[in-house]
C-alpha positions in Angstrom: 0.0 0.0 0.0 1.2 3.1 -0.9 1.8 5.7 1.8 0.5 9.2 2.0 2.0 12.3 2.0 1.2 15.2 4.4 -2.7 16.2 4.4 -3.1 18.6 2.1 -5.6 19.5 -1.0 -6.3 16.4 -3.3 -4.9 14.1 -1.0 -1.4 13.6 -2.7 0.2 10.4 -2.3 4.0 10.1 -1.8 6.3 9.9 -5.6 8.6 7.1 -5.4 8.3 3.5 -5.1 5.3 1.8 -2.5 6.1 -0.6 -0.2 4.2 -3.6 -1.5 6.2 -3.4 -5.1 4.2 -4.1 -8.0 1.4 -5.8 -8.8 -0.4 -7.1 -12.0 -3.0 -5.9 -13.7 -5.4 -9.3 -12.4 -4.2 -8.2 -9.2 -5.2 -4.4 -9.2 -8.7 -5.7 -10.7 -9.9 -8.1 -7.8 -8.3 -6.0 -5.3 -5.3 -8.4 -4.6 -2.0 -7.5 -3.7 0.2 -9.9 -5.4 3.7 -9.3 -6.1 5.4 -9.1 -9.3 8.8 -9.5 -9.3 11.3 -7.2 -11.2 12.8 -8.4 -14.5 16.4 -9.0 -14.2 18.9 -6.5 -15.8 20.2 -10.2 -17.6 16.8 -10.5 -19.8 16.4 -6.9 -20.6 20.1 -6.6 -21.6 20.6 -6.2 -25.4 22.7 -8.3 -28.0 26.3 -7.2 -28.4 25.1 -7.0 -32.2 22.4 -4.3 -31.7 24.7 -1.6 -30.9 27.1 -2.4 -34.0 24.3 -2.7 -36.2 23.1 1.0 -35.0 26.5 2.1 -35.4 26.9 0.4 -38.9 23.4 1.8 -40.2 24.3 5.6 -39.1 27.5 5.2 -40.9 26.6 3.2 -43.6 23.8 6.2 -44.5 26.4 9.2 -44.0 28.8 7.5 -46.4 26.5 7.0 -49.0 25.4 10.9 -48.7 29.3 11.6 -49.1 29.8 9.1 -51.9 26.4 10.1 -53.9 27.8 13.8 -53.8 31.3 13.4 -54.8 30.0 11.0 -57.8 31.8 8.0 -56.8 28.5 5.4 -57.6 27.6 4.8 -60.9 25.0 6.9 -62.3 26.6 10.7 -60.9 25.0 12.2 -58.6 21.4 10.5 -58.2 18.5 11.1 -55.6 17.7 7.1 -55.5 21.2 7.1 -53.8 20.0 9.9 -50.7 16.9 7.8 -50.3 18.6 4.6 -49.7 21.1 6.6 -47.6 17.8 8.2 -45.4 16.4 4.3 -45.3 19.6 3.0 -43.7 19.3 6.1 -41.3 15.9 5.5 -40.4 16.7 1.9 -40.3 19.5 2.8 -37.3 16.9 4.8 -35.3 14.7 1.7 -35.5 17.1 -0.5 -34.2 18.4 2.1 -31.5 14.8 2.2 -30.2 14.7 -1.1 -29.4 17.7 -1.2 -27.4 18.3 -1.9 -23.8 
């Protein structure tokens, strides 16, 4: 049960953590108070991978921008090359939002 802070207006409860823990959403619904543990840091932990491929789609995009405008792909200068290059950005932010 979570504790309360000081009377005052609205009857504020105390920020922070309670002292039961959590408890499920079953839980809340019947009125039960059964604890949920927390999910260890080992689960929640990314692959080694993820942060190279971030690292690898950022660069990979920048280069082709630098390539494209110094005319080193075939075909000159070409705006199919910028949106590849904006794809493999876009790609990076995807992965870097499911990191942990």
């Amino acid at each position: 049960m979570a504790t309360r802070a000081k009377a005052g207006p609205g009857r504020a409860r105390q920020k922070g953590r309670s002292a039961s823990g959590r408890v499920t959403q079953s839980a809340r619904s019947t009125g039960g108070e059964r604890y949920t543990p927390p999910i260890p840091k080992s689960v929640r932990a990314s692959p080694r991978w993820m942060g190279i491929a971030i690292i690898a789609l950022f660069a990979l995009g920048a280069l082709i921008v630098i390539f494209n405008y110094a005319g080193l792909f075939p075909g000159g200068v070409n705006n199919l090359w910028l949106v590849a290059a904006v794809a493999s950005i876009f790609a990076g932010l995807i992965v870097a939002t499911r990191y942990h």
